[in-house]
C-alpha positions in Angstrom: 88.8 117.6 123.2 92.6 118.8 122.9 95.1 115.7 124.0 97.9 117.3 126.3 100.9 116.7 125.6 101.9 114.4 128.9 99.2 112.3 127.0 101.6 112.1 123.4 105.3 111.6 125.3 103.8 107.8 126.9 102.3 107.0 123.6 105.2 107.5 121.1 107.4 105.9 124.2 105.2 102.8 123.9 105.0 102.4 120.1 108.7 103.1 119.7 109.1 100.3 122.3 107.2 98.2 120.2 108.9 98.7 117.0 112.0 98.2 119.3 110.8 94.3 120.7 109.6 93.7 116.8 113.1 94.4 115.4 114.7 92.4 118.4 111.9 89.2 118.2 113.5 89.4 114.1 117.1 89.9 114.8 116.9 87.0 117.2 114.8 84.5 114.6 117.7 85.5 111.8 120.2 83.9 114.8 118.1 81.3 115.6 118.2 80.3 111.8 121.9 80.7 111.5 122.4 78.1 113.9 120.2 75.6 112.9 122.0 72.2 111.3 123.0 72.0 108.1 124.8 69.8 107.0 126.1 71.8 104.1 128.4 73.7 106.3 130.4 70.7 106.9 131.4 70.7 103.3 134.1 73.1 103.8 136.2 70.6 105.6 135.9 67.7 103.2 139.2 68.4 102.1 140.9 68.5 105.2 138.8 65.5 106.4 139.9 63.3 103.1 143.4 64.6 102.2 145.0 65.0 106.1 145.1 68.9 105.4 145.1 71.0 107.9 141.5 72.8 108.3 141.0 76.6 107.1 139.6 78.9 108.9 136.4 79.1 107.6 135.9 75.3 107.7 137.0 75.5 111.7 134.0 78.4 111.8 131.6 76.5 110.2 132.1 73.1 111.8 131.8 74.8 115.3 128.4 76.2 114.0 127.4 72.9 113.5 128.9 71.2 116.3 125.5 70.6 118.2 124.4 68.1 115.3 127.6 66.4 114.2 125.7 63.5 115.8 122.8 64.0 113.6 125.2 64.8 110.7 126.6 61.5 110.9 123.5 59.7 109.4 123.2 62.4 106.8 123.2 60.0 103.1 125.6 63.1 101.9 128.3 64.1 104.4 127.8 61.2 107.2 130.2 59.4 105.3 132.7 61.9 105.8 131.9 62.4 109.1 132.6 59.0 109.9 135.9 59.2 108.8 139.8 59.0 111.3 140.0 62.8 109.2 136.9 64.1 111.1 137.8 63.6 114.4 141.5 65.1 113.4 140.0 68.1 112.0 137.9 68.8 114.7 140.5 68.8 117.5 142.5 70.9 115.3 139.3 73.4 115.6 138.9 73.1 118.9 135.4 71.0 118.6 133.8 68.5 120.9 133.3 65.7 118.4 130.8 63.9 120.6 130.8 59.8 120.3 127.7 59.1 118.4 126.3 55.4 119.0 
């Protein structure tokens, strides 16, 4: 039995709208991930933070990623320290960040 062709054109719609949702699910998981916390990220603006420099660029960027768990952050053995500092709360109204009161 011979497929017509009005039979093909829905199928090859379908599975290319498939592959499409796959590739979207994935794109949206490697977001997901880039926004997760880590506390690493804060690193970049130790300096400011200690030394009463003004932040760079990238540390403003990579504090705002994180700026959902600065609460967290704060009881992180490694950089909660930091975070508890006069600096942090300077550096992150220089970058335009909600430093939220963490009791």
């Amino acid at each position: 039995m011979e497929k017509s062709s009005s039979y093909v054109g829905p199928r090859c719609f379908t599975a290319a709208l498939m592959v499409m949702m796959l590739l979207f699910t994935g794109h949206l998981q490697l977001i997901e991930a880039q926004t997760r916390c880590n506390p690493v990220q804060i690193s970049w603006c130790l300096q400011a933070i200690v030394a009463n420099m003004r932040p760079s660029r990238t540390c403003c960027r990579r504090l705002k990623s994180q700026e959902n768990c600065l609460c967290r952050e704060t009881n992180d053995p490694t950089f909660g320290g930091y975070l508890r500092l006069p600096g942090a709360r300077r550096v992150a109204n220089e970058c335009g960040v909600n430093f939220p009161n963490c009791n």
